[in-house]
C-alpha positions in Angstrom: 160.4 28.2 217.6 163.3 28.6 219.5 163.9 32.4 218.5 160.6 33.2 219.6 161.4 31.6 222.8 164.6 33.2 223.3 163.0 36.9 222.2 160.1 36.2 224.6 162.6 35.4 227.6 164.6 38.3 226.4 161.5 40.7 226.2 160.4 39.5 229.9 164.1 40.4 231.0 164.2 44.0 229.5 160.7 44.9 231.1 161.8 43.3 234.4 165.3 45.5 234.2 163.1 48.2 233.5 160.1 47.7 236.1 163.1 46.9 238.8 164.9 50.2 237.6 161.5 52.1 238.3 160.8 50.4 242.0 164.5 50.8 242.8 164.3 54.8 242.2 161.4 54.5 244.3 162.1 52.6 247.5 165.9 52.6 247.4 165.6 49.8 249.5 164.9 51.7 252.8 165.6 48.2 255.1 168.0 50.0 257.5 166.2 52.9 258.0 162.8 51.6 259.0 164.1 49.1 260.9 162.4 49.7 264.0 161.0 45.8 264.9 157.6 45.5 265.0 157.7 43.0 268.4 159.1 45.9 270.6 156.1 48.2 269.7 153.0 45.3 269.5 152.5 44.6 273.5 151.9 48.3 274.0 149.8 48.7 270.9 147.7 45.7 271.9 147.5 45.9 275.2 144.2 47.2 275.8 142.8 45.6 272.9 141.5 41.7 272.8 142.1 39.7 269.7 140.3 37.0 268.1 141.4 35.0 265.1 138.3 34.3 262.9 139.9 32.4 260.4 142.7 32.6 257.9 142.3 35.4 256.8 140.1 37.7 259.4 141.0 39.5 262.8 138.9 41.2 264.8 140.0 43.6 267.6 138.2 44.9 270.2 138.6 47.3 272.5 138.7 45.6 276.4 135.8 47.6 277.6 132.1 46.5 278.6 130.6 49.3 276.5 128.8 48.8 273.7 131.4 50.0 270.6 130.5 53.0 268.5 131.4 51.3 265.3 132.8 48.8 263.4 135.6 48.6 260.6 136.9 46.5 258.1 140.7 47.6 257.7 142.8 46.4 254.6 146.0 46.5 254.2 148.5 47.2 250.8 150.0 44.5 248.6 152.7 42.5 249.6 152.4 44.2 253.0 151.9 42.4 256.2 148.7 42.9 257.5 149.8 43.1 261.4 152.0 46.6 260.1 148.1 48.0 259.8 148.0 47.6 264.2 148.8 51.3 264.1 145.3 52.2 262.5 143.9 49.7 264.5 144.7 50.6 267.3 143.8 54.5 267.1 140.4 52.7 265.5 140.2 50.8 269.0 140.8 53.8 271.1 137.4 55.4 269.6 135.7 51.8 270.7 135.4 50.8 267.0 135.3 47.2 266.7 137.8 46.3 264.2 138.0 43.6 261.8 141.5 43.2 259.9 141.4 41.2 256.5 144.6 39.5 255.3 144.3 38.5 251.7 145.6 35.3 250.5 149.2 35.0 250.3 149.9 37.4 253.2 149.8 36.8 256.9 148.9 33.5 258.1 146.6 33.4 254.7 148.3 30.8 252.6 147.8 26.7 252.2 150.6 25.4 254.3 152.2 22.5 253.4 154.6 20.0 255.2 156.6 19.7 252.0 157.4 23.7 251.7 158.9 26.4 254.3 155.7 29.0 255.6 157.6 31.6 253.1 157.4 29.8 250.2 154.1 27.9 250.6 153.0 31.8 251.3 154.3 33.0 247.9 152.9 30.2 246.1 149.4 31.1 247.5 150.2 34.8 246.4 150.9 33.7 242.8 147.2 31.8 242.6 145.6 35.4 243.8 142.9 36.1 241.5 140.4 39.0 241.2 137.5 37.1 242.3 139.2 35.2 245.3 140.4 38.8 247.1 136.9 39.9 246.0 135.1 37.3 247.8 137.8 37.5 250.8 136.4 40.8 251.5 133.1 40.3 250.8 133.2 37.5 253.2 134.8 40.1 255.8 132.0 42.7 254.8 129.0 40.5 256.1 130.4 39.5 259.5 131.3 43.2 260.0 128.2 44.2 258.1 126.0 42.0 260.5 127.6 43.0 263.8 126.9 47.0 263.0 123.4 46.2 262.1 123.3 44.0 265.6 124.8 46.6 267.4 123.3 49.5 265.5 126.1 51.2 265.0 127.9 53.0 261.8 130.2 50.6 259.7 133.6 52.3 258.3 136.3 51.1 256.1 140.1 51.6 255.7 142.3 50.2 253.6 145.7 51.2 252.1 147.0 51.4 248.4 145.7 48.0 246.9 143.6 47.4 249.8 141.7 51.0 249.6 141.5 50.1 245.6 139.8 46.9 246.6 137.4 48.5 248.8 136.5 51.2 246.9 135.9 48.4 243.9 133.6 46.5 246.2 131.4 49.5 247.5 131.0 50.6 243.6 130.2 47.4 242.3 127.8 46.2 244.7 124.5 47.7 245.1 124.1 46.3 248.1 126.9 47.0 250.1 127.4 50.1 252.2 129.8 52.4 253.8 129.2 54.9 256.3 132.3 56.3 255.7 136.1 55.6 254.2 139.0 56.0 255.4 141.8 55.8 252.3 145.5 55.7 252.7 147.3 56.4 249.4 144.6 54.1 247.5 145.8 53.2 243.9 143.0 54.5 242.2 145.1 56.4 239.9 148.8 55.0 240.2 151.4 56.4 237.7 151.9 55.3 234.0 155.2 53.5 234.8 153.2 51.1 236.6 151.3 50.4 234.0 154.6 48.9 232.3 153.7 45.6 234.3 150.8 45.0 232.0 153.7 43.5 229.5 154.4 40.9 231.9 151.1 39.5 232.3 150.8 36.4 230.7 153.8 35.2 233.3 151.7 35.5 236.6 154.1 33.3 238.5 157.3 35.2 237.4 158.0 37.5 240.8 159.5 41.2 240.6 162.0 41.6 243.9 159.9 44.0 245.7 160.4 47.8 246.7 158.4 47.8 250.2 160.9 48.1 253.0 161.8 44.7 254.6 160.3 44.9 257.5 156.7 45.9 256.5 156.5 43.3 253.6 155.0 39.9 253.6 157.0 38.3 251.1 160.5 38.8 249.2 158.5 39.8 246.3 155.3 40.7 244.4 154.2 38.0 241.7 153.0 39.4 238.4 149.6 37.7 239.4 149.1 40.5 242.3 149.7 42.8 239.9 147.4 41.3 237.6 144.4 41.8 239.9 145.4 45.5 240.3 145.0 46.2 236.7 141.9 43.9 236.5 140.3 45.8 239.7 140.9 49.3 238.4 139.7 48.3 235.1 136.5 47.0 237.1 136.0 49.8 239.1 135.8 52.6 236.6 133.3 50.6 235.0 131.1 50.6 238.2 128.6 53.1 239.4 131.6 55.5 240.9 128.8 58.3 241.7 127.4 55.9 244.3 130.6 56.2 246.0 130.1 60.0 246.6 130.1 59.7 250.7 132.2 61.2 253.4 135.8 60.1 252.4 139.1 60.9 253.9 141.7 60.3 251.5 145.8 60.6 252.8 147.8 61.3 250.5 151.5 62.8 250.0 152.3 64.7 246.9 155.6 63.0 246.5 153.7 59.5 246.3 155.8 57.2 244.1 153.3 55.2 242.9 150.2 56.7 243.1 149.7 60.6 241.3 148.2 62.6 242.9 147.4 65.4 240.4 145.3 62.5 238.3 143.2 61.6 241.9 142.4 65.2 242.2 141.2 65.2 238.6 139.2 62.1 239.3 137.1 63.2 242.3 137.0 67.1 240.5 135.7 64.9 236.8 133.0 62.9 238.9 131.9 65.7 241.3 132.5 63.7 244.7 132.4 66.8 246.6 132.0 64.5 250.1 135.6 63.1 249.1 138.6 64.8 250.9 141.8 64.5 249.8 144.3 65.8 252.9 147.9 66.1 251.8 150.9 65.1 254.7 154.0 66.2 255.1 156.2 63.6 255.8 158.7 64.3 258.9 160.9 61.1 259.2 164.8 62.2 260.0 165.6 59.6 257.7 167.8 60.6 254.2 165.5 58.7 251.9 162.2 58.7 252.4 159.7 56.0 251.0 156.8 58.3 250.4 154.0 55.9 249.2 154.3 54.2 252.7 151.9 56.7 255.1 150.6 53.8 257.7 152.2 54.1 261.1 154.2 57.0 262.9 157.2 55.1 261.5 156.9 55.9 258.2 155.3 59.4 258.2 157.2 60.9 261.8 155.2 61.2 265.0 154.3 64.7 264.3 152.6 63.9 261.2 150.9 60.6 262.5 149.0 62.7 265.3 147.9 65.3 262.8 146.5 62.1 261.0 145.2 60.3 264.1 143.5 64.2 264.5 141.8 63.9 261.3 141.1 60.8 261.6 139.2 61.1 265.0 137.3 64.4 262.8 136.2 62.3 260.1 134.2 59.2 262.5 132.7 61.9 264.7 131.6 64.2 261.6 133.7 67.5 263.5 
């Protein structure tokens, strides 16, 4: 008993070394060169914008203006990101007067059970290793019928963005659910098709609680590190969503993507929409123009991480895409 024990620890060390080997070739842990802090850009970014707390886990902005908005959006962000690194989106979102509502799934934000016995970090993390496939189903589904309900009320189109795990998620719930709808997607480097060293996780999931140091730059993630339990939804939702009515997805979509994407091929996403004959899906490829030496190229969200030029082009096609140009 005891040398199954010490070969299983063993085991879960080697894929660890190796999984860490593989996110460490990726991100190179890019902490000084992003390190622009988010507090010196958020009073410009928000001030036009007024912000309500729904609960936990939902956001809505909108813009400060007595028309009527022209839309409304439910924006996701990627896992073990922070959800307030999305404001970027959100606010180029606001500027067209789309009302937006920002979902932060459990065990990021302010989306955790706080406790008096346990610092907000680690009480956060322990929420993030309960994460389940059904409780970040029903977070956005939750999200989808408030927004869902205001775009009837106001008769208006209802969008959705979400990045890496969070366009996976949505892209999940629009296939799976006959009766939910999208007017039309907005996708930033959505795992629908990540690499095969990713899949190396799927060793390590019968220890959901063990955590892997994680590769996202410091100051855009929401914890120290990624518990094999977030990684275990991935799997479970991609598994889920190729088993779902993918054709019903066919509507306008604008997918970003960089060719150089770490984690996420895209050679095998092309295939994917060419295979299933989404011709309304559109996969536009950046080109990344930080100054920095190492660049992080699954991380496309802001004007940090892709270069100003770049973000406008995106901001351009973005603006396209909602007004059908």
């Amino acid at each position: 008993m005891k040398n199954k024990t010490r070969a299983i620890v063993l085991l879960v060390f080697l894929c660890s070394l190796s999984i860490w080997g593989c996110l460490s070739a990726a991100a190179l842990f890019y902490t000084d060169d992003y390190n622009v802090q988010l507090n010196e850009k958020l009073p410009v970014l928000l001030q036009s914008v007024e912000t309500l707390k729904i609960n936990s886990s939902l956001t809505r902005y909108k813009l400060l203006s007595k028309e009527q908005a022209s839309g409304v959006a439910i924006v996701v962000h990627g896992l073990n990101v922070m959800p307030i690194r999305m404001i970027e989106i959100v606010h180029e979102l606001s500027k067209m007067n789309i009302e937006v509502y920002s979902l932060s799934l459990q065990g990021h934000g302010s989306n955790f059970s706080k406790s008096v016995d346990l610092k907000d970090e680690i009480a956060r993390m322990e929420s993030f290793k309960a994460v389940s496939y059904t409780i970040w189903h029903d977070e956005l589904s939750d999200a989808y019928e408030i927004a869902r309900q205001q775009s009837i009320e106001k008769n208006v189109p209802l969008y959705f963005v979400g990045y890496s795990i969070g366009g996976l998620l949505g892209m999940d719930f629009f296939a799976s659910n006959s009766q939910v709808h999208f007017d039309r997607l907005i996708l930033f480097a959505p795992a629908l098709a990540v690499k095969p060293f990713c899949f190396q996780l799927k060793i390590l999931s019968y220890f959901p609680d063990y955590v892997i140091p994680s590769a996202t730059p410091i100051n855009y993630r929401a914890n120290d590190g990624t518990p094999v339990a977030a990684y275990n939804v991935m799997f479970e939702t991609i598994s889920h969503f190729f088993q779902s009515n993918i054709t019903k997805t066919n509507v306008p979509i604008l997918i970003f993507m960089d060719k150089n994407d770490e984690f996420v091929s895209a050679d095998a996403l092309e295939n994917f929409v060419s295979n299933n004959q989404l011709d309304q899906w559109n996969i536009c490829y950046i080109d990344n123009q930080t100054t920095r030496n190492r660049i992080y190229y699954h991380l496309i969200i802001d004007s940090q991480s892709v270069g100003s030029k770049t973000w406008a082009k995106m901001v351009s096609n973005i603006h396209n895409h909602i007004h059908n140009l």
